[in-house]
Short mmCIF file of the C-alpha atoms (twelve columns), coordinates in Angstrom:
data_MODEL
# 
_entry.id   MODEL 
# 
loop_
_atom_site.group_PDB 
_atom_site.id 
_atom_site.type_symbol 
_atom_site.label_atom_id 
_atom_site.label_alt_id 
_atom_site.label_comp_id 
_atom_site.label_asym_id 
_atom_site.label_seq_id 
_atom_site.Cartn_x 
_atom_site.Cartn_y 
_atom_site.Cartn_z 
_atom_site.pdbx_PDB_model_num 
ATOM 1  C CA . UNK A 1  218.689 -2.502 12.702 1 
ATOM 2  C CA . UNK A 2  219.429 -1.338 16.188 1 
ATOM 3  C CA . UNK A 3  215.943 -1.282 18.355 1 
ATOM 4  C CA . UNK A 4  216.586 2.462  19.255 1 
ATOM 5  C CA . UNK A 5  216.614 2.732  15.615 1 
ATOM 6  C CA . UNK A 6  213.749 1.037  14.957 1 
ATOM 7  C CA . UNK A 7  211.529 3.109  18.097 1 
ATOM 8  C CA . UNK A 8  212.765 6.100  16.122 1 
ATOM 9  C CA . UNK A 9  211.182 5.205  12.767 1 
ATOM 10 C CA . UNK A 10 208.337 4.130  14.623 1 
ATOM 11 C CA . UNK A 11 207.749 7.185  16.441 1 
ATOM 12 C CA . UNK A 12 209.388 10.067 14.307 1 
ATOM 13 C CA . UNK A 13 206.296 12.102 12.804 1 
ATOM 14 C CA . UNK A 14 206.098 11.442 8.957  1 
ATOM 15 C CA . UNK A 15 207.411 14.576 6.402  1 
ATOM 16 C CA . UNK A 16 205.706 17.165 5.552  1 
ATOM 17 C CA . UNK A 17 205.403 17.550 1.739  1 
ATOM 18 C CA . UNK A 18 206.113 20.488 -0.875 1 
ATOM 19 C CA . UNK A 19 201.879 20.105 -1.737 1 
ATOM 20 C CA . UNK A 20 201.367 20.684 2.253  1 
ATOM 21 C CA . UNK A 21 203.440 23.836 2.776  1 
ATOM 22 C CA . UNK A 22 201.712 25.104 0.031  1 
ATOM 23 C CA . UNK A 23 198.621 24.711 0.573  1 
ATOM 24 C CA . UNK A 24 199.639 25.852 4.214  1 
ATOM 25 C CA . UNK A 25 201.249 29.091 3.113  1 
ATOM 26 C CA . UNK A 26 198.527 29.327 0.743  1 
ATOM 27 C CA . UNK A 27 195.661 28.986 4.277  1 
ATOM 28 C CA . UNK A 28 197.986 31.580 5.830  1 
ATOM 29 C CA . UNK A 29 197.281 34.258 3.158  1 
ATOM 30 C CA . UNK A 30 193.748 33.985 3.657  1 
ATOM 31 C CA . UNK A 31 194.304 34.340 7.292  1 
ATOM 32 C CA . UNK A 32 196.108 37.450 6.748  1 
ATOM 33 C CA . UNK A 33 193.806 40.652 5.641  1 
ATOM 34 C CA . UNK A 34 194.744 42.397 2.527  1 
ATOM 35 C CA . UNK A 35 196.076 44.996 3.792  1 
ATOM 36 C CA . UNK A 36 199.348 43.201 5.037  1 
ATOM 37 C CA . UNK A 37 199.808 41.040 2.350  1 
ATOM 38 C CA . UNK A 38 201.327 41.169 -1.080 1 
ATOM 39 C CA . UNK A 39 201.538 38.003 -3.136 1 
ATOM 40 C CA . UNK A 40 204.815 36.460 -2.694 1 
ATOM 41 C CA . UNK A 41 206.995 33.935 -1.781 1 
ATOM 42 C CA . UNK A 42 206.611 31.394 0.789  1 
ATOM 43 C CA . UNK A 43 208.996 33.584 3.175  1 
ATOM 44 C CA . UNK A 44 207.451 36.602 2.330  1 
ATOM 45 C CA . UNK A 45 204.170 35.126 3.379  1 
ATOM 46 C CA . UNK A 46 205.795 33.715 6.402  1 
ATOM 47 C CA . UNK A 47 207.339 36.954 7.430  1 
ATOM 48 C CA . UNK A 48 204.090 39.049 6.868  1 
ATOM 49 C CA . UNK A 49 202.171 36.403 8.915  1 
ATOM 50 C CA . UNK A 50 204.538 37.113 11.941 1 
ATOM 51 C CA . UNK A 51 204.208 40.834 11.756 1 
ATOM 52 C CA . UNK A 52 200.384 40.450 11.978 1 
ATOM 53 C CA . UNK A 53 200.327 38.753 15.063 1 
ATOM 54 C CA . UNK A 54 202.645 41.093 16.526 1 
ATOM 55 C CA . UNK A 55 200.495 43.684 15.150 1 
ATOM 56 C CA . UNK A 56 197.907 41.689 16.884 1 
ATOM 57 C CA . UNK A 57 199.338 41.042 20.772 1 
ATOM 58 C CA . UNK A 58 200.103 44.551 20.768 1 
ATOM 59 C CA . UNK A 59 196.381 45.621 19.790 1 
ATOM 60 C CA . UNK A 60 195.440 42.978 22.584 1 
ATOM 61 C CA . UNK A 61 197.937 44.385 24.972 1 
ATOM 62 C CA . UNK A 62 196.756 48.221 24.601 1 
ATOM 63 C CA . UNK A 63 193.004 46.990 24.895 1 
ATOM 64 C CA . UNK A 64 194.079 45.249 28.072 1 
ATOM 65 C CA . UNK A 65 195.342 47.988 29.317 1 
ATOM 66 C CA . UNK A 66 192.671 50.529 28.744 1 
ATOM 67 C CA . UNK A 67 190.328 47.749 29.903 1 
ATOM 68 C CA . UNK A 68 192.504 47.755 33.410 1 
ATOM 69 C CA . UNK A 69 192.507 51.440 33.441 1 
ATOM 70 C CA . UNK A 70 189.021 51.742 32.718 1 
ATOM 71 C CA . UNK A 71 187.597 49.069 35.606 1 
ATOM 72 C CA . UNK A 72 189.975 50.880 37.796 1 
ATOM 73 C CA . UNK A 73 188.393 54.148 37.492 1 
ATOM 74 C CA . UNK A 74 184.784 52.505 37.344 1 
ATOM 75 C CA . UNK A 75 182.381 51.756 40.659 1 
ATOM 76 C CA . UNK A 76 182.379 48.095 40.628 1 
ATOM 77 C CA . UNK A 77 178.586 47.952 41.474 1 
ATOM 78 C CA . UNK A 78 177.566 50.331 38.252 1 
ATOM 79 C CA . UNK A 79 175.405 48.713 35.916 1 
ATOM 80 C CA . UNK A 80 178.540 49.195 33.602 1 
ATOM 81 C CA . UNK A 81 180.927 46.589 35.289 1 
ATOM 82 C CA . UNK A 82 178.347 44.635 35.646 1 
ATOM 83 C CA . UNK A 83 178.359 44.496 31.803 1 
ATOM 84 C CA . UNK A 84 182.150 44.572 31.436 1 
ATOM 85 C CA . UNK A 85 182.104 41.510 34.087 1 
ATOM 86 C CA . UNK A 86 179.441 39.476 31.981 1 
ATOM 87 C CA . UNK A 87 181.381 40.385 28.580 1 
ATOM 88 C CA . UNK A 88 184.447 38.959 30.193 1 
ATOM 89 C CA . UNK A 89 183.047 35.802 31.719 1 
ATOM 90 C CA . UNK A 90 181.011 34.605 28.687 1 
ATOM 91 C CA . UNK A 91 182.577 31.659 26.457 1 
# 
């Protein structure tokens, strides 16, 4: 066996099984709530998973936004920013 062969076996991540997707597909349903998921098969699961985290940058994108809109119209000494600032700081 070539050594470029054998670096390749050596470093090549092992295979994923059938029992591991499952029980993958199976973590993403309970990710996803009820409400935007249907039992189903494993690509049914997988494309329902990928609409809910669109679903989910575009919620964060429209809070960002009204969070920008509403610091912009804000006094940034009120007690209010001060709040919003803390909020946004914290861990």
């Amino acid at each position: 066996m070539s050594t470029s062969r054998s670096r390749y076996r050596q470093t090549r991540p092992s295979r994923i099984t059938d029992d591991q997707i499952a029980d993958l597909i199976y973590k993403l349903q309970q990710l996803i709530p009820n409400d935007h998921h249907r039992k189903g098969s494993s690509a049914k699961v997988l494309e329902e998973t990928c609409s809910y985290v669109r679903s989910l940058q575009r919620e964060v994108e429209d809070l960002s936004q009204r969070l920008s809109e509403l610091l912009q119209s804000m006094d940034t000494n009120s007690p209010q920013a001060a709040i919003i600032r803390t909020l946004l700081i914290s861990p």
